[in-house]
N, C-alpha and C positions, 0 to 999 in steps of 0.2 A: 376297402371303404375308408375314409378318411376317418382320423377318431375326431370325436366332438369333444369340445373344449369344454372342460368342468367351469360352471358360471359361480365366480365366487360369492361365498356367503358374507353378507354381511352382518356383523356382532352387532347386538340391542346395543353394547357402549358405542359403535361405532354409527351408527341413529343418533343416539343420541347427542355425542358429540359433535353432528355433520348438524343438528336439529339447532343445539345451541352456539353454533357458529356464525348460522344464518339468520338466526334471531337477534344476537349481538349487531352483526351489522347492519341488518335494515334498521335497528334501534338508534343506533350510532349514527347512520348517515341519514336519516329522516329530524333526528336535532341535531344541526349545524354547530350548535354551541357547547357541544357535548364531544368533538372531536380532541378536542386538547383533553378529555379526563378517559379518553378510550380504555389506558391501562388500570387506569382506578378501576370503572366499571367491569372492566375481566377481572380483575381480582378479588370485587365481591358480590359476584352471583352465592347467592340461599341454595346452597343444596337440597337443604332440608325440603324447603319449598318448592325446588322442581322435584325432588322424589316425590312426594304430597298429591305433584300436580299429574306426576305421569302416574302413577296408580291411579288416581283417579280418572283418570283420561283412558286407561285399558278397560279399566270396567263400563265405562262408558262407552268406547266404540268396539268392544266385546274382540279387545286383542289384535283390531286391524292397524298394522303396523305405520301405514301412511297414516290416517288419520291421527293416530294418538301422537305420531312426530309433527305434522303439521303442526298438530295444535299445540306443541311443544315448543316450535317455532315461534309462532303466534304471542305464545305467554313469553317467551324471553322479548321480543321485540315490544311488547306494552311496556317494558321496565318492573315487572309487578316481581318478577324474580330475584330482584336485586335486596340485598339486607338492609333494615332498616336505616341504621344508622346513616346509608348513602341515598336511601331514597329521601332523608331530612335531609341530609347536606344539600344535593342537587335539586332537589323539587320541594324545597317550603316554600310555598305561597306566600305564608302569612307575609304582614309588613310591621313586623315588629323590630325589624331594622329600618326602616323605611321615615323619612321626617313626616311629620304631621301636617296639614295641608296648610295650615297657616305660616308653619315655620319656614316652609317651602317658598312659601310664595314671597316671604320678608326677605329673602335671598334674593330671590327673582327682581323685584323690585329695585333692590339697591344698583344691577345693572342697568335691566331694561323693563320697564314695567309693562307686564302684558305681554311679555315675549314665550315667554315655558307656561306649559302646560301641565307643572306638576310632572309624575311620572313618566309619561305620553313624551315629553321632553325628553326624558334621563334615556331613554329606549331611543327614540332617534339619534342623541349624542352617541349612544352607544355603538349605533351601526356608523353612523358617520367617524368616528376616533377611529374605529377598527378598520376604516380602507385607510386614514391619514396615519397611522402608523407603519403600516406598510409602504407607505408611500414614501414619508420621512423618513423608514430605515432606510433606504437607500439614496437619500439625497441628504449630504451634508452638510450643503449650502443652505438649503431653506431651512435644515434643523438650526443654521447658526443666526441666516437670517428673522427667523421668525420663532425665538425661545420660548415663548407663554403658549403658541401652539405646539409645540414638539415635546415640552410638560404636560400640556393636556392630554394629547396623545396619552404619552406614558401614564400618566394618573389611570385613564379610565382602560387601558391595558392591566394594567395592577390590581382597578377596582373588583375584576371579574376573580384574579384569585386570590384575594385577601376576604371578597364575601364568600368565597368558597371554604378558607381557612377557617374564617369564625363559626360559620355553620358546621363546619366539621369539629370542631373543640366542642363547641354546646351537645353536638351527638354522640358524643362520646362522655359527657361529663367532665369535661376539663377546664369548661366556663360555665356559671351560671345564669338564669334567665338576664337579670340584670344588668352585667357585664356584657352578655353581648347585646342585650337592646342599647347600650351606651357607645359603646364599639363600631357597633354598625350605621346607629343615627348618624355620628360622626364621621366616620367613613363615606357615607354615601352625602352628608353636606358639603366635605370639603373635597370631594370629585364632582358636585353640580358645580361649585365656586370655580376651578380647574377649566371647566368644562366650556364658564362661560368668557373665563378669561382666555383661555385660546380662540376661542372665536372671535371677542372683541381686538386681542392683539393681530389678528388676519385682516380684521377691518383697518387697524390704523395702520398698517405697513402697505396696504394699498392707497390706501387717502395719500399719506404720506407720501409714497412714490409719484402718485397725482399730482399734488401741490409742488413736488420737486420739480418736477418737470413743467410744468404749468409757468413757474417763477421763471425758469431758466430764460423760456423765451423773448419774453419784454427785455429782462436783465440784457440778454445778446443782442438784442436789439437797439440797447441805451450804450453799451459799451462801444461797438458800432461807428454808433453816429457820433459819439466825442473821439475816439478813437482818428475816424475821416476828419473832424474840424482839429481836431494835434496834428494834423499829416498837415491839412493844411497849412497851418502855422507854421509847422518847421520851413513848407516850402516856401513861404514868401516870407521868410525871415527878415525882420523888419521893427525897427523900436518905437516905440508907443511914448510919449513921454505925457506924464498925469500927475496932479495934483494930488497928494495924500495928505491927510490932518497930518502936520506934525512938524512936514517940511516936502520939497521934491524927492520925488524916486522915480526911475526909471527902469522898465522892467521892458527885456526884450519878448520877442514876440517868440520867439526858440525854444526861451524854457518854457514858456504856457505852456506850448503846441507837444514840448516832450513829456511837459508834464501828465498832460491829459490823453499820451499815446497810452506813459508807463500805467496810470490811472485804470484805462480803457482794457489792455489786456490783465489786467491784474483780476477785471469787473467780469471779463471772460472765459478766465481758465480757471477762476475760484469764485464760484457765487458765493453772496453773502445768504450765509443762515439766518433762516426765521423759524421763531418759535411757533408748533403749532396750536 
């Protein structure tokens, strides 16, 4: 007879361990915005607090193994197992960093008024900066061509962990209320300002390019056609003779005509700049 294979036992640590594995990452990959602190958050899971939870949870399901692990699962993936200190850094609500709505809006205004929404703004720019940063790390041309976006970018790349910095000094006692409402007002004003001057400098590198191109064409058009009336001239070279205040001059018909070639491409292989 064949012998049967002994079915391994699995250790309460090893439950548990498998329990808060699975709890971390469904935590982690259901907030998107939590995968850059993944190793912070493994570092400070509450013991105290899942021990707390799992006694609690055996007398509850009277010792059955699955259930007291799920729901061990369960509790790590809420975030509630996590030590204080990090559930303030990661999850303050409050907006005691945050500009007051009027002072918001005196920003907003000085670009475009009636454009931001207040907050509801700073969260769209947020997800918007976060694909344009990805996008502009890899292209260096448009980082060079277009500077006020590719510092926006970066600002509001930075904004995510410099408000994570400050919040974590305050949790820790290492700034006080004060200092970081002052800190982060600031912070979060001069990444909206950032935020909207990348945008605006996208607009005028477009317009910009518009109006380049837009000018060039008439410009080739006038070059052109003095250009054809110099050919002319050279070819039927011929002298003109006219009256000038002063005294006679006579001026041949050659150098117009070369004049207005050298004129003509000079008007087409360098357009003249205009200011916009």
């Amino acid at each position: 007879m064949p012998k049967k294979e002994k079915t391994k036992q699995i250790s309460e640590k090893e439950l548990q361990q498998g329990a808060i594995k699975a709890g971390l990452n469904h935590f982690i990959n259901s907030n998107p915005g939590l995968k850059n602190y993944a190793v912070l958050i493994s570092n400070n899971l509450d013991y105290n607090k899942i021990g707390n939870f799992i006694e609690t949870a055996k007398e509850k399901y009277k010792y059955q193994n699955n259930a007291v692990y799920n729901g061990l699962a369960n509790y790590i993936a809420s975030g509630k197992a996590l030590k204080d200190t990090i559930i303030q850094t990661l999850f303050d609500e409050s907006h005691e960093g945050k500009l007051d709505k009027n002072v918001l809006e005196k920003i907003v205004e000085f670009f475009k008024p009636n454009k931001f929404e207040g907050e509801k703004y700073f969260e769209k720019a947020r997800n918007a900066y976060g694909d344009m940063y990805d996008i502009l790390s890899q292209d260096k041309v448009a980082q060079e061509e277009i500077p006020e976006l590719t510092k926006a970018a970066k600002a509001m790349k930075m904004y995510g962990f410099l408000d994570v910095a400050l919040k974590n000094f305050k949790a820790h006692g290492m700034m006080d209320d004060k200092m970081y409402k002052m800190l982060s007002k600031e912070l979060y004003k001069k990444t909206t300002i950032k935020s909207e001057e990348g945008r605006k400098g996208l607009e005028n590198y477009i317009l910009s390019k518009e109006m380049k191109e837009e000018n060039k064409v008439p410009q080739k058009v006038a070059a052109s056609i003095i250009g054809f009336i110099g050919f002319i001239l050279v070819i039927f070279n011929s002298t003109i003779t006219g009256a000038v205040t002063g005294g006679d001059s006579q001026v041949t018909i050659g150098i117009v005509g070369g004049f207005m070639i050298f004129f003509a491409l000079l008007l087409f292989f360098k357009p003249l700049k205009k200011k916009l």
